[in-house]
N, C-alpha and C positions, 0 to 999 in steps of 0.2 A: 515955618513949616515944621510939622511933626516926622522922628528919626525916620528911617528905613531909605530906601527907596524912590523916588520922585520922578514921572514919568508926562510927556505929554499924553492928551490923549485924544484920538479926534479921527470921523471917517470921511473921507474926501477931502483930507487937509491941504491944503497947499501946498505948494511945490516949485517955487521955492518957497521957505517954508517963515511962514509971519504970526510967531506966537501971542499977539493978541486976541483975548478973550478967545482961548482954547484952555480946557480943559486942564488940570495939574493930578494927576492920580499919586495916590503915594500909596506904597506894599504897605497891607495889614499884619501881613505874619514874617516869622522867621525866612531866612535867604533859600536858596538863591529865590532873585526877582530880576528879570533884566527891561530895560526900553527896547522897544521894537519900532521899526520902521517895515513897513512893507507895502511894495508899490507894485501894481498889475495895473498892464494897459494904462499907465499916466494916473491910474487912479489909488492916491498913495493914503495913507491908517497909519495913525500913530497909536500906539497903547502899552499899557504893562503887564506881562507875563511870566508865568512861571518857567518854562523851558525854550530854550532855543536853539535852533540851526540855520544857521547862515544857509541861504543856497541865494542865486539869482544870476541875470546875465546884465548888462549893461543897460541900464534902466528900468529892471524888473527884480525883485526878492525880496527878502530879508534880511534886516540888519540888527545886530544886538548890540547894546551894552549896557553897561552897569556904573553909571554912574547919574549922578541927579541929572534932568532934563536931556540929557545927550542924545534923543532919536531928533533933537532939531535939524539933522544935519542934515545939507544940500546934497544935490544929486554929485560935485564936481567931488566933496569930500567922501562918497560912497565910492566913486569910480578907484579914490587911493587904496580899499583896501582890496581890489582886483592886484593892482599893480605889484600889492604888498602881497598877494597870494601865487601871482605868475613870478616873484620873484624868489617867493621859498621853493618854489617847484625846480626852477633853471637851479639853481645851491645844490639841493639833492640829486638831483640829473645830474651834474656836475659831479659831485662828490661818491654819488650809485657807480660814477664808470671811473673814477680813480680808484674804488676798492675793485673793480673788473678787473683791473691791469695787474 
């Protein structure tokens, strides 16, 4: 593989997701570059992109990152970064009403 970047790429991918004969895109220019995953309605796209923002609800959005092939990931390993997000939330609620006091 040549540097940067390495991304699947593929629209109506599967889900769970089976990277043979799909697509491998790698970034042509300078960073940032991330993998995208995003699924609407069961119908999930992988590709690589220049900017991103996480939004989605449980079985539907976007997901990013930045490392080689990394949007392979299944819906159960998308659900962990819900949990990783409800859990920064309860910390700072937490921590917002010990500086109240």
């Amino acid at each position: 593989m040549t540097e940067g970047l390495h991304c699947y790429a593929c629209v109506n991918c599967n889900d769970p997701f089976n990277s043979t004969n799909v697509l491998i895109t790698p970034s042509v220019s300078t960073p940032p570059w991330f993998c995208s995953k995003k699924t609407v309605h069961d119908n999930t796209s992988r590709s690589l992109i220049q900017s991103c923002a996480h939004y989605g609800t449980i079985g539907n959005g976007q997901w990013c990152c930045q490392t080689d092939l990394c949007n392979q990931a299944k819906k159960t390993l998308l659900i962990n970064s819900y949990i990783s997000d409800i859990s920064l939330l309860v910390v700072e609620f937490f921590f917002q009403n010990i500086i109240d006091l």
